[in-house]
C-alpha positions as CSV (number, residue, x, y, z in Angstrom):
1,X,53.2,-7.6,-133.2
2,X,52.8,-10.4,-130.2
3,X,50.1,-12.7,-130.4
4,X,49.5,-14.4,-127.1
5,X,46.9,-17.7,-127.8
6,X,47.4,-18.9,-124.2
7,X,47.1,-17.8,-120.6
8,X,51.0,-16.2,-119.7
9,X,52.5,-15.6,-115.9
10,X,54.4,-11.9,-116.5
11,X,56.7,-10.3,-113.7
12,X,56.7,-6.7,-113.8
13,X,59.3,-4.7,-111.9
14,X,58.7,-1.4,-110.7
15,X,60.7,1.3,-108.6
16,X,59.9,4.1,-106.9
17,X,61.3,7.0,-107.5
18,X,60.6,9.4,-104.4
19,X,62.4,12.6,-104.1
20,X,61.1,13.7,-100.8
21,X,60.2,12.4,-97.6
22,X,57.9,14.4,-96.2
23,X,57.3,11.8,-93.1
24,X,58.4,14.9,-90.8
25,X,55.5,17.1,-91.3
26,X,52.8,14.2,-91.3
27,X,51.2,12.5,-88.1
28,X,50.0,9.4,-88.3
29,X,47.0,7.7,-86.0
30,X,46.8,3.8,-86.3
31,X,43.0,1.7,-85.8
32,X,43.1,-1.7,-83.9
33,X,43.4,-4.7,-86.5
34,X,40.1,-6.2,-88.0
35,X,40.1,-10.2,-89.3
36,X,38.4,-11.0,-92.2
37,X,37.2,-14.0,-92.3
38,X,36.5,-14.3,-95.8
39,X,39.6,-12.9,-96.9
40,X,41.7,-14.1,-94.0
41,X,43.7,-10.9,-94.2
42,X,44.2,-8.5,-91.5
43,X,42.9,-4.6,-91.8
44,X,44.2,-1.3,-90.2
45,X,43.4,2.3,-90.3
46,X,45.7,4.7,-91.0
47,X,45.0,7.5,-90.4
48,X,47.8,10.9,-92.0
49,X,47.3,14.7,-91.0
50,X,49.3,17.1,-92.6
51,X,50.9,19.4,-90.0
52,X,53.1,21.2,-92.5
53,X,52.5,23.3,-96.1
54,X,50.5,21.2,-98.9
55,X,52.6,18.3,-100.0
56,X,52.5,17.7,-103.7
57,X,51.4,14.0,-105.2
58,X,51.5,11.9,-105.9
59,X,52.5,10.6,-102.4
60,X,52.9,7.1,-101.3
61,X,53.4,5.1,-97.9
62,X,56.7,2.9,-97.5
63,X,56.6,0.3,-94.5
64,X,59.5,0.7,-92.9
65,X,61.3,-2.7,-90.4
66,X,57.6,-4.3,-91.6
67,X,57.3,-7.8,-89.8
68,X,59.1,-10.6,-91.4
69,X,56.9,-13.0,-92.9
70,X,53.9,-10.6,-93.3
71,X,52.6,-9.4,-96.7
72,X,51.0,-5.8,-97.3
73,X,48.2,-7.0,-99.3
74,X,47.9,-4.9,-102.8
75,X,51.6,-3.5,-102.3
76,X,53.1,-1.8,-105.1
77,X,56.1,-3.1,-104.9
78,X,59.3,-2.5,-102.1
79,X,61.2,0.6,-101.9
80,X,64.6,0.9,-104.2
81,X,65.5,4.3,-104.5
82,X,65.1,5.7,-101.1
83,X,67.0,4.2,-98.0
84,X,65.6,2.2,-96.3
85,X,65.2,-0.2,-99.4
86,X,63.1,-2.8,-99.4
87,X,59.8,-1.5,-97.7
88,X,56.9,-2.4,-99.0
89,X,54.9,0.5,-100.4
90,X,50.8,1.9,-101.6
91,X,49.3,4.6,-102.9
92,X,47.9,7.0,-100.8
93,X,47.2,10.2,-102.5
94,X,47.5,10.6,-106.1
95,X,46.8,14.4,-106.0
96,X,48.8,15.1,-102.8
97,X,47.5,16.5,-99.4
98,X,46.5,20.0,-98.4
99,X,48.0,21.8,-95.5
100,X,45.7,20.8,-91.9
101,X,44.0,18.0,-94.2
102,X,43.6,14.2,-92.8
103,X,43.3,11.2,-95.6
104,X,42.6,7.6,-93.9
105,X,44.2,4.2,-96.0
106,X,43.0,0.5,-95.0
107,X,45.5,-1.4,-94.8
108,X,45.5,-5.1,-95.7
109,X,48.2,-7.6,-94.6
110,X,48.4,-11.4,-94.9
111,X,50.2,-13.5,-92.2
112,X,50.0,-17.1,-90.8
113,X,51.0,-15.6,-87.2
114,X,48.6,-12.8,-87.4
115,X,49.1,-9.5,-85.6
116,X,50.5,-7.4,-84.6
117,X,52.5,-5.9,-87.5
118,X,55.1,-4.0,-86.7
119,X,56.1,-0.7,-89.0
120,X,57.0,2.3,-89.1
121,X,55.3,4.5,-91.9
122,X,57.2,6.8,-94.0
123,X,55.7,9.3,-96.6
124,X,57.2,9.9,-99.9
125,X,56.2,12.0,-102.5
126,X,57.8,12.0,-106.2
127,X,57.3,11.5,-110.0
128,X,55.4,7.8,-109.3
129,X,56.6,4.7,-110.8
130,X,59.2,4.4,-113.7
């Protein structure tokens, strides 16, 4: 048993484990970039149509060449097992996505310089974090 009396900082380290991109059969459609001024973070639409058969979740959104010095706000950590590594990565369908259907993420990012962020998105699906 652990008994914790005070407040503690923990690291956590995940990876993904993504067995398939699916990136080819998935368009994606980008919004213009939104300030918040409350926040002071920077939000897109994205926008993912599935061209292709149903693709199995859960299925997740890696950043690929993502700008240096910008954060994806809520990220679930960067990329290990699938080359490129190091992209940072969020959910976007826990249950997968039906052939023909369209699912639309916010994105958040965080960045003295401001935009525009550069990426390239890739779709993985796979058995989640491990």
């Amino acid at each position: 048993m652990l008994l914790i009396n005070a407040p503690q900082s923990v690291v956590a380290n995940f990876t993904l484990n993504a067995k398939t991109n699916v990136t080819p059969q998935l368009t994606t459609q980008l919004s213009g970039y939104r300030y918040n001024r409350l926040t002071q973070n920077y939000s897109q639409g994205l926008t993912v149509t599935n061209n292709g058969t149903a693709v199995n979740g859960p299925v997740y959104v890696a950043l690929d060449s993502f700008t240096a010095g910008a954060t994806l706000v809520a990220a679930l950590g960067a990329t290990q097992c699938t080359a490129p590594t190091g992209s940072p990565y969020v959910l976007l369908s826990t249950s997968g996505i039906d052939a023909g259907q369209s699912l639309t993420l916010t994105l958040q990012f965080s960045s003295p310089a401001g935009p525009p962020f550069v990426y390239t998105p890739r779709y993985l699906t796979g058995s989640g974090l491990q």
